[in-house]
RODO-2510 file (C-alpha; in nm, 4 decimals, decimal comma):
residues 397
     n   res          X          Y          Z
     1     x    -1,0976     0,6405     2,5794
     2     x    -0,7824     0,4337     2,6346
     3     x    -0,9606     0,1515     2,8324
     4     x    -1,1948     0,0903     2,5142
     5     x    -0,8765     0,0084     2,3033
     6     x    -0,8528    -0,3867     2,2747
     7     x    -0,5846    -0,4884     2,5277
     8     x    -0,2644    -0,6626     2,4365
     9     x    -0,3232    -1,0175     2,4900
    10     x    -0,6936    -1,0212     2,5599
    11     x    -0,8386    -1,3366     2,5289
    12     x    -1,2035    -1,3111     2,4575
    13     x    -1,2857    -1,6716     2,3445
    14     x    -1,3568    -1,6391     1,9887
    15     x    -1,2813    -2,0783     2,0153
    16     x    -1,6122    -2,1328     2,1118
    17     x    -1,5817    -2,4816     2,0200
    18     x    -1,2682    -2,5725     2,1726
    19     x    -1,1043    -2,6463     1,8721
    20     x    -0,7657    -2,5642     1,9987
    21     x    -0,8418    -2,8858     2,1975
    22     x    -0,7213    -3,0769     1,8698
    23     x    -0,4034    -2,9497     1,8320
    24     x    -0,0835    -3,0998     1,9372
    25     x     0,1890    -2,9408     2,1651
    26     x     0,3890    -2,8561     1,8420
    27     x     0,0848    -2,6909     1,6891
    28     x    -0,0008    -2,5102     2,0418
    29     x     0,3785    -2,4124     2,0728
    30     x     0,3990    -2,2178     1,7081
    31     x     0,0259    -2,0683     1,8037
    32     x     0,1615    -1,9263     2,1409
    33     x     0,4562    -1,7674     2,0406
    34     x     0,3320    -1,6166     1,7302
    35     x     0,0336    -1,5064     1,9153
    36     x     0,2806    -1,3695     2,1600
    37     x     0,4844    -1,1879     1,9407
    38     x     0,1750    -1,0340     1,7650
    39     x     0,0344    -0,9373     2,1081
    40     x     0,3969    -0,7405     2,2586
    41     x     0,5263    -0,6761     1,9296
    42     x     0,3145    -0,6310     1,6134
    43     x     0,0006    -0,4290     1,7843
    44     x     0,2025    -0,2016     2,0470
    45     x     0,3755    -0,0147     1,6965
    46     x     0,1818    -0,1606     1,3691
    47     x    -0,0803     0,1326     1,3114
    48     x     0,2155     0,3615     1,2787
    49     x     0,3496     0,2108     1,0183
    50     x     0,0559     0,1778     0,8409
    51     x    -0,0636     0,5252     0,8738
    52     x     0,2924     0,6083     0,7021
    53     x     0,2992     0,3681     0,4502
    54     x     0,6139     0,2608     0,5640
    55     x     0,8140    -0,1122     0,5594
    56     x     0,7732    -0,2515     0,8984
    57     x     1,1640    -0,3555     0,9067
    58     x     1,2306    -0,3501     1,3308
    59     x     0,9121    -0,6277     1,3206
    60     x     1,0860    -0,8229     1,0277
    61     x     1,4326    -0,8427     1,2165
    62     x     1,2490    -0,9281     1,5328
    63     x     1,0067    -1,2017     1,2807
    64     x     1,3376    -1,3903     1,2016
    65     x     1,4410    -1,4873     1,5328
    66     x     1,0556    -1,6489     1,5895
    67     x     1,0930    -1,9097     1,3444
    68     x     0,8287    -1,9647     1,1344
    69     x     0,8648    -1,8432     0,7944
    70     x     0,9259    -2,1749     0,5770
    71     x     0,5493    -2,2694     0,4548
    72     x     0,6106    -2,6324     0,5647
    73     x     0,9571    -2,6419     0,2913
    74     x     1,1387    -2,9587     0,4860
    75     x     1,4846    -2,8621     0,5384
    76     x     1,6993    -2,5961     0,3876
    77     x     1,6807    -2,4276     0,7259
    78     x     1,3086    -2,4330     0,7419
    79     x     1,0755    -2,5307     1,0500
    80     x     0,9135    -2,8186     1,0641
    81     x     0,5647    -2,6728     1,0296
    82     x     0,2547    -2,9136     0,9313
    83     x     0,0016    -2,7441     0,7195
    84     x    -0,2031    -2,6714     1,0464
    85     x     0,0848    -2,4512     1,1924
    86     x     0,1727    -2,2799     0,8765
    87     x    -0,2059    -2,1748     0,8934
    88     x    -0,1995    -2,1261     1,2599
    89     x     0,1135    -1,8881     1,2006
    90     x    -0,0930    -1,7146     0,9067
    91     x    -0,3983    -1,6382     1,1161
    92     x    -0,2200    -1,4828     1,4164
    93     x     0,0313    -1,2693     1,2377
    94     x    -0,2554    -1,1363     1,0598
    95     x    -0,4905    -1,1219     1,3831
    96     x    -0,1947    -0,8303     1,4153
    97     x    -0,1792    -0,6551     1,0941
    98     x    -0,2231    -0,7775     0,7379
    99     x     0,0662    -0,6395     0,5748
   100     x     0,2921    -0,8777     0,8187
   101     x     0,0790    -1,2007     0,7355
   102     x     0,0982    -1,1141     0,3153
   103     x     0,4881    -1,0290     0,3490
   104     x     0,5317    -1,3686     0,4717
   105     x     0,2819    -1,5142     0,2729
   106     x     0,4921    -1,3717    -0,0341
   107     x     0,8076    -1,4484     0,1138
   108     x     0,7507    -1,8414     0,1847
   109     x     0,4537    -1,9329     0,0087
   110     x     0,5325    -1,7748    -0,3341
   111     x     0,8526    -1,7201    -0,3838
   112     x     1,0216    -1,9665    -0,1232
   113     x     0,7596    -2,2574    -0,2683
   114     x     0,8206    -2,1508    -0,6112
   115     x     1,1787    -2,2668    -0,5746
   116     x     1,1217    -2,5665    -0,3308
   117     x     0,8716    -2,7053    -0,5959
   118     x     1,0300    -2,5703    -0,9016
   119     x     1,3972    -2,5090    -0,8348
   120     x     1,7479    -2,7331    -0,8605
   121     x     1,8987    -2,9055    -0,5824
   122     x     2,1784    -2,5694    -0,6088
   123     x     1,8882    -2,3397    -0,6702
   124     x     1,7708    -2,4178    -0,3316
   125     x     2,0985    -2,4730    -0,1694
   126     x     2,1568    -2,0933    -0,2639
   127     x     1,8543    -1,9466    -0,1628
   128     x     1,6205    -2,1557     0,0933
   129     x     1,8153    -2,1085     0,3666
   130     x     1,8497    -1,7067     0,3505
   131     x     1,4979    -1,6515     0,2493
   132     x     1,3960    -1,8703     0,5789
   133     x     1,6281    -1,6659     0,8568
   134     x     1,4764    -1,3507     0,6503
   135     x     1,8429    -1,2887     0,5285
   136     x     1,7208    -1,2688     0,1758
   137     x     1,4032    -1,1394     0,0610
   138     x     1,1998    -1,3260    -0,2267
   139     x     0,9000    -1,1833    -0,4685
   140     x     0,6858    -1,3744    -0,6926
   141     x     0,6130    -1,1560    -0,9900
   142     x     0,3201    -1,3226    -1,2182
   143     x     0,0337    -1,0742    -1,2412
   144     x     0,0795    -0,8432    -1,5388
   145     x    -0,0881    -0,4971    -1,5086
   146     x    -0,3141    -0,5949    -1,8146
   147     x    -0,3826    -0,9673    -1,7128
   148     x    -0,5456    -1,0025    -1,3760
   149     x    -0,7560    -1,3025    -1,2988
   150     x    -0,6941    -1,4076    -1,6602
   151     x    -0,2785    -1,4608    -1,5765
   152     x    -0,2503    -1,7275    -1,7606
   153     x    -0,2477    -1,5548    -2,0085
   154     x     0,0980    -1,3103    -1,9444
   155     x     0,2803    -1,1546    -2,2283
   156     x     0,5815    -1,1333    -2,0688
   157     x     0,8465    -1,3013    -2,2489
   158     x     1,1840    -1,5085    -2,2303
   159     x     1,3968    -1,5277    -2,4785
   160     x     1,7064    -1,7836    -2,5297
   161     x     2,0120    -1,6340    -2,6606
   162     x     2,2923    -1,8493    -2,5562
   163     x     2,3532    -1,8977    -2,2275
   164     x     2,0975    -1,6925    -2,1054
   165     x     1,7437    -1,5667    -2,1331
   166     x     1,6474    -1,2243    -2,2127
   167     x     1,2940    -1,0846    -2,0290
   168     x     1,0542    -0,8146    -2,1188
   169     x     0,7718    -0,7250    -2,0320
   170     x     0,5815    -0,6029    -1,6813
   171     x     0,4368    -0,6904    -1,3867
   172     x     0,2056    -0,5429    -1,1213
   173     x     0,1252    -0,5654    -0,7906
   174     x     0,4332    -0,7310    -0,6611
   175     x     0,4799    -0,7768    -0,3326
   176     x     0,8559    -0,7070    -0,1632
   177     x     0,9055    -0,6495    -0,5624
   178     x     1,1296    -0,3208    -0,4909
   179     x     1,3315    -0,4699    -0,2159
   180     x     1,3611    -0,8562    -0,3288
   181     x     1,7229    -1,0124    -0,3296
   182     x     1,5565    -1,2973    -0,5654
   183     x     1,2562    -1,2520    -0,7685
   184     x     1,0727    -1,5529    -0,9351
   185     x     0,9318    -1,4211    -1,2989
   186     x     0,6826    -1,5950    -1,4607
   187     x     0,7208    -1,5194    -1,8313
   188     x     0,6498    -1,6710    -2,1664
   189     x     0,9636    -1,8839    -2,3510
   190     x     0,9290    -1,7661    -2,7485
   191     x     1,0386    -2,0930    -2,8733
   192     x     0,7618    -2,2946    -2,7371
   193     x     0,5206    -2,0726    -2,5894
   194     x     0,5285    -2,2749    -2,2352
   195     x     0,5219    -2,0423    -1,9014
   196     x     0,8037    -2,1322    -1,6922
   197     x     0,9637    -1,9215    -1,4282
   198     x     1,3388    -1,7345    -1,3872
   199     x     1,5016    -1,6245    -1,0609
   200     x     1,5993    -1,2802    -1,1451
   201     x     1,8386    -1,1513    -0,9100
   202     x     1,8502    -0,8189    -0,7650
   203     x     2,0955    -0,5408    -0,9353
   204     x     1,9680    -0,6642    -1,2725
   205     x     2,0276    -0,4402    -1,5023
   206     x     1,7143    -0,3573    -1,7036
   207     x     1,4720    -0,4286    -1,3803
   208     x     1,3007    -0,1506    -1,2388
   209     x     1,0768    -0,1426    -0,9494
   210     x     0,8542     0,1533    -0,8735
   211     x     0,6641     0,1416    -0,5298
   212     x     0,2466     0,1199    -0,5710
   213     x     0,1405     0,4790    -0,3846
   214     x    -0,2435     0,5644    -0,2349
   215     x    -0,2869     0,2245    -0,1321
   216     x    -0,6106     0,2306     0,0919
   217     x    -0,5185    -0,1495     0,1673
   218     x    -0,2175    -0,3445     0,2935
   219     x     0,0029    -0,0084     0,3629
   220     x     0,2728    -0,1121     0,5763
   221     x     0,3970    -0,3560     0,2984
   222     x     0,5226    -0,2492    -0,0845
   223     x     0,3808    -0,3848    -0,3824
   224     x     0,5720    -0,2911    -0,6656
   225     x     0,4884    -0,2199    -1,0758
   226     x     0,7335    -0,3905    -1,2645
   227     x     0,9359    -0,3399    -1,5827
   228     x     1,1419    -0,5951    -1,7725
   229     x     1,3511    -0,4438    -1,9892
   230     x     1,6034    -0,6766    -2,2001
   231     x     1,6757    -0,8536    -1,8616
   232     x     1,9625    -1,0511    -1,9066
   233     x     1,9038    -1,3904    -1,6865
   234     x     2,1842    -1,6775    -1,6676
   235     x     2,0418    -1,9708    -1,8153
   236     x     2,0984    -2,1940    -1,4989
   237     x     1,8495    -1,9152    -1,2818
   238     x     1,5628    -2,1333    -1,4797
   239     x     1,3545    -2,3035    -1,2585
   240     x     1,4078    -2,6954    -1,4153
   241     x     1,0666    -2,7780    -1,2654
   242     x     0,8768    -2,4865    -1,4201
   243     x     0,7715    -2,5565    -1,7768
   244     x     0,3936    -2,5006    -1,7875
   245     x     0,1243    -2,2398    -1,6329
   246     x     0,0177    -2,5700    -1,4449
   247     x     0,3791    -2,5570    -1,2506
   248     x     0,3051    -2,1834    -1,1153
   249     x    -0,0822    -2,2974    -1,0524
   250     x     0,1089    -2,6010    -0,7983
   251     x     0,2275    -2,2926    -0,5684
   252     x    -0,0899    -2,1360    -0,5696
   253     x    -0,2953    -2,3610    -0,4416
   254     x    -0,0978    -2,3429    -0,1028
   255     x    -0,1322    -1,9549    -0,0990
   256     x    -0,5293    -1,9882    -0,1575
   257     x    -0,5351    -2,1924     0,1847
   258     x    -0,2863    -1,9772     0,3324
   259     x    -0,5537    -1,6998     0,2158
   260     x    -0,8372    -1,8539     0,4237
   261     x    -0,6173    -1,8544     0,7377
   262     x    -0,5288    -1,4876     0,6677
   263     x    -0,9095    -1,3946     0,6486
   264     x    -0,9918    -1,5819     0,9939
   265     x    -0,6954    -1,3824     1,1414
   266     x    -0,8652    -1,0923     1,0698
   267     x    -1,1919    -1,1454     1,1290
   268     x    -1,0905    -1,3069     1,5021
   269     x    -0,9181    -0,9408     1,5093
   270     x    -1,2395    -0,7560     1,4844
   271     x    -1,4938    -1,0078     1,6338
   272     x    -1,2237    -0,9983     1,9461
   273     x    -1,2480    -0,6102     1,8969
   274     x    -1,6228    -0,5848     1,8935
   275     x    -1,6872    -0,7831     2,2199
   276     x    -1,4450    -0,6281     2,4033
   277     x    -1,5545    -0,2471     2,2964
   278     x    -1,8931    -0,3694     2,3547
   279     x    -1,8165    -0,5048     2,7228
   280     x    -1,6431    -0,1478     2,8044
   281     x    -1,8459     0,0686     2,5913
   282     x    -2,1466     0,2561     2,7935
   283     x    -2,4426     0,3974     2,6596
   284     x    -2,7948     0,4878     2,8217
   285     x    -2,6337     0,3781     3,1720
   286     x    -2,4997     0,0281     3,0918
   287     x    -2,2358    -0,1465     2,8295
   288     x    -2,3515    -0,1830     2,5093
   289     x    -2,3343    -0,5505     2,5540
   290     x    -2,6429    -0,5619     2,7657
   291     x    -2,8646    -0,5022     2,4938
   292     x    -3,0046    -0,7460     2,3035
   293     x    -2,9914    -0,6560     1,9598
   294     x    -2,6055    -0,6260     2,0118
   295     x    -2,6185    -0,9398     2,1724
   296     x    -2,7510    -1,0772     1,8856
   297     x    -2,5205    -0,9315     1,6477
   298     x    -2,1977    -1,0524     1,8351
   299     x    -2,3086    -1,4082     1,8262
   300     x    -2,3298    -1,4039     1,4320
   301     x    -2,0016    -1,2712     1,4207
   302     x    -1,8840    -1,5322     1,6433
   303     x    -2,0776    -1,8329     1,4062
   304     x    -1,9435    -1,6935     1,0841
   305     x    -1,5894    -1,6958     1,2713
   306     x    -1,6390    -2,0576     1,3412
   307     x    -1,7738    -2,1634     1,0326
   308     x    -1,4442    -1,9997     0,9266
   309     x    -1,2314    -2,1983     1,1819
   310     x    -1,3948    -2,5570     1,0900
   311     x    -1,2862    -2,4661     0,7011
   312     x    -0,9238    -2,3791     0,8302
   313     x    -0,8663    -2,6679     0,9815
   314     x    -1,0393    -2,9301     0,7521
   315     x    -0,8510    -2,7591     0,4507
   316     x    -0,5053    -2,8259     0,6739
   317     x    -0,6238    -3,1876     0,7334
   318     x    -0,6713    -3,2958     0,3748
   319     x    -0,3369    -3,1117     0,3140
   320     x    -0,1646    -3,3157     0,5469
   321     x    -0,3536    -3,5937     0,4013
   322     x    -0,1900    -3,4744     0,0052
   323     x    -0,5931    -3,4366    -0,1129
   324     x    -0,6329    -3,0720    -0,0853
   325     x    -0,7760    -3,0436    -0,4516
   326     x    -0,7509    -2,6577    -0,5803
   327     x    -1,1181    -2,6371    -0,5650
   328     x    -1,1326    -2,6945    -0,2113
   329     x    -0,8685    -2,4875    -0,1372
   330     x    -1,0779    -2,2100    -0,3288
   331     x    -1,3813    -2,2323    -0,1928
   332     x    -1,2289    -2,2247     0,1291
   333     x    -1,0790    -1,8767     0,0232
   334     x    -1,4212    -1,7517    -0,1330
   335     x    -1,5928    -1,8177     0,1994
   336     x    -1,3624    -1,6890     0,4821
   337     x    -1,2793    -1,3650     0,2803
   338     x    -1,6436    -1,2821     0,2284
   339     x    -1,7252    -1,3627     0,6103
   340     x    -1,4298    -1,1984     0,7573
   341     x    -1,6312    -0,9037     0,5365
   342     x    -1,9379    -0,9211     0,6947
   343     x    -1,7563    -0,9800     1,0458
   344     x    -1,5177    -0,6701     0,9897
   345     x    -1,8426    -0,4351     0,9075
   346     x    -2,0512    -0,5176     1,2075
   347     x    -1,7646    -0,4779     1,4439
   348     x    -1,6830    -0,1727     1,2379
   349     x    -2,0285    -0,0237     1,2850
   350     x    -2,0471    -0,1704     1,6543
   351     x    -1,7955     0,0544     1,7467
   352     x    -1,9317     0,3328     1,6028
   353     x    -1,7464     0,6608     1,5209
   354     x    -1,4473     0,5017     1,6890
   355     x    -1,4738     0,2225     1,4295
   356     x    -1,2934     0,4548     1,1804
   357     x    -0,9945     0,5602     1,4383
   358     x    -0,7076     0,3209     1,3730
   359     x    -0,6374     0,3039     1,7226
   360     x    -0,9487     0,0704     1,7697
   361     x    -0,8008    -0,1480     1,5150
   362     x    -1,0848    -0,2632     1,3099
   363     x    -1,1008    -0,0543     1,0481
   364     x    -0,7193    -0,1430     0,9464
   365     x    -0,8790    -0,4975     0,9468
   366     x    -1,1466    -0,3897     0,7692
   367     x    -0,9706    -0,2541     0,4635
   368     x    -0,6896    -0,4891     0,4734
   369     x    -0,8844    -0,7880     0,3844
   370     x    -1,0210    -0,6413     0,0732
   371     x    -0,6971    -0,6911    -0,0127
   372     x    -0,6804    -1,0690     0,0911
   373     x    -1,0535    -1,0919    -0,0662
   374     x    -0,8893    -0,9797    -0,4173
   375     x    -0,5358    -1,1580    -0,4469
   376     x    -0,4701    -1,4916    -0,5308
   377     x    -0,7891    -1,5329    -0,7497
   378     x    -1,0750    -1,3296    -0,6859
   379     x    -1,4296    -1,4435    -0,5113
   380     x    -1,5753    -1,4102    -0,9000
   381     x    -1,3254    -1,6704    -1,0548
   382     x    -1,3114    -1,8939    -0,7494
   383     x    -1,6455    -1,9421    -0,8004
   384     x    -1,6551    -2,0281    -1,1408
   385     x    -1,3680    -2,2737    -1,0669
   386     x    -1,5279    -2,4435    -0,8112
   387     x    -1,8599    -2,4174    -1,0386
   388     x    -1,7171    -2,5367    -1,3413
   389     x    -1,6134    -2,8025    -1,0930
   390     x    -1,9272    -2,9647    -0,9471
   391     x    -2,1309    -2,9101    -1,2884
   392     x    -1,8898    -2,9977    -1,5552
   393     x    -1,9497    -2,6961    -1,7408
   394     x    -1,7503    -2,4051    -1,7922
   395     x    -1,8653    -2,0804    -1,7653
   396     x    -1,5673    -1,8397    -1,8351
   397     x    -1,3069    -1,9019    -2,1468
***
């Protein structure tokens, strides 16, 4: 069965319309050598560590030294990545594995952007740098175990007593929240009832972290529950630019884009998957791909995956432009995560029983962009966003 197994670096042609054509050398440069790091790197060893559960930390160490984890930040030891690289570098580390592409998608665009946006010149002097050689690992702690889609409205608190600020409450589903060297809290300041955001270091005393267990999705990266218990924060680890909910909402319009590019990773993962099984695959005396009705199937995949590519890259052009509104940048992540759905499940059920085995790689797709299809605002409220948007009315408190 081995020759079934997508090969490293196959290149099936899932750019049927030559979009790659469009990019620069730049752009080409950070797509080839993430692609080849995914391809000799990531696949060879990922489904192990997912199986396990376990922290991928050899592919971290060896992620550093590629240099592109920065989220476009300029300077502070970031690369210089437009917002069509940072997505290119989204898509192919999570063409590998998911768990990869939402580490560094917490790492840069949450926490990293949370201080670039929000923080002090010192803030970022201190951290920045660190966080972008993966020296120091960032987590962006907003979503409260009782307050899902409806974060803004977070009970945590942040209390002013002299020269510091004292925070309780707790979050959940916190990425790298158990082995963070800086995590950026998003709480609520008693005295005037404003959200702004702390850098809570790690070592705090009154900060516990507890590992998320029987995760179906996402496996080979921790998401932590969170409790905030008197935490003692120096007053000067306040972010200066954070003093509303609409401060925090800046950041995550970037991670909603970065969301789309994560979905198209995956769904080039198992589209790639499906014609290549199917090409190998025979049944009744010839490949599967001679018949039509598989035929057929394959080429929706492959329009749904381009559909998915032209929002990608129009989404990174009105970035670059500074007129990516949040709506866009929403409906962007409603569509690609419910495609790369559909995409996943035919290849899924193209490959048959072998669809399930993790060594075919589509099923750790599969499951790993629910994940991606939930976080960061849910298909239900990006659609009443962008609803509320283009009638005027809204249709949710």
């Amino acid at each position: 069965m081995d020759d079934l197994r997508v090969g490293i670096g196959d290149a099936l042609g899932t750019d049927y319309l030559s979009l790659s054509d469009q990019l620069t050398p730049t752009q080409l440069d950070y797509l080839r050598r993430t692609r080849e790091f995914v391809d000799h790197e990531v696949l060879p060893v990922i489904n192990g560590y997912w199986e396990r559960a376990e922290f991928p930390w050899p592919l971290v160490e060896k992620l550093a030294k590629l240099g592109v984890v920065g989220d476009g930040i300029e300077g502070y030891g970031c690369p210089p990545l437009d917002p069509l690289s940072r997505g290119l570098v989204y898509m192919e580390l999570s063409r590998g594995d998911g768990s990869l592409g939402t580490f560094v998608g917490v790492q840069a665009g949450l926490a990293m952007q949370s201080i670039a946006q929000c923080g002090s010149e010192e803030q970022k002097q201190r951290w920045l740098p660190g966080m972008a050689a993966l020296e120091k690992i960032g987590a962006f702690a907003l979503t409260e175990p009782d307050h899902g889609s409806d974060s803004v409205s977070l009970e945590t608190t942040a209390r002013r007593d002299g020269d510091f600020y004292v925070i309780d409450g707790a979050k959940k589903w916190i990425g790298n929240g158990s082995i963070a060297d800086v995590i950026v809290v998003w709480a609520r300041d008693t005295e005037d009832g404003k959200v702004k955001g702390f850098l809570v270091e790690k070592g705090a005393p009154g900060y516990r972290a507890e590992v998320i267990e029987g995760k179906g999705s996402l496996r080979a990266v921790w998401q932590a529950q969170i409790a905030l218990e008197g935490v003692r924060v120096p007053a000067e680890n306040r972010l200066p630019g954070a003093n509303s909910f609409a401060d925090c909402a800046r950041v995550l319009v970037g991670t909603r884009s970065a969301c789309a590019w994560m979905a198209l990773g995956h769904a080039v993962a198992g589209a790639e998957a499906a014609l290549s099984y199917s090409k190998r695959r025979k049944q009744f005396g010839k490949s599967l791909a001679s018949f039509q009705i598989v035929q057929q199937r394959l080429v929706h995949m492959l329009a749904d995956v381009t559909a998915m590519q032209l929002y990608c890259m129009q989404i990174a052009r009105l970035a670059e432009a500074g007129s990516l509104a949040p709506t866009l940048a929403g409906l962007a992540k409603l569509h690609n995560t419910s495609k790369a759905r559909g995409v996943l499940a035919e290849a899924r059920d193209l490959l048959g029983g072998n669809g399930i085995l993790l060594d075919f790689h589509v099923i750790r797709h599969m499951v790993d962009n629910e994940a991606v299809h939930t976080f960061e605002g849910t298909e239900t409220m990006q659609t009443l966003i962008v609803g509320r948007d283009i009638t005027g009315i809204g249709a949710f408190v």
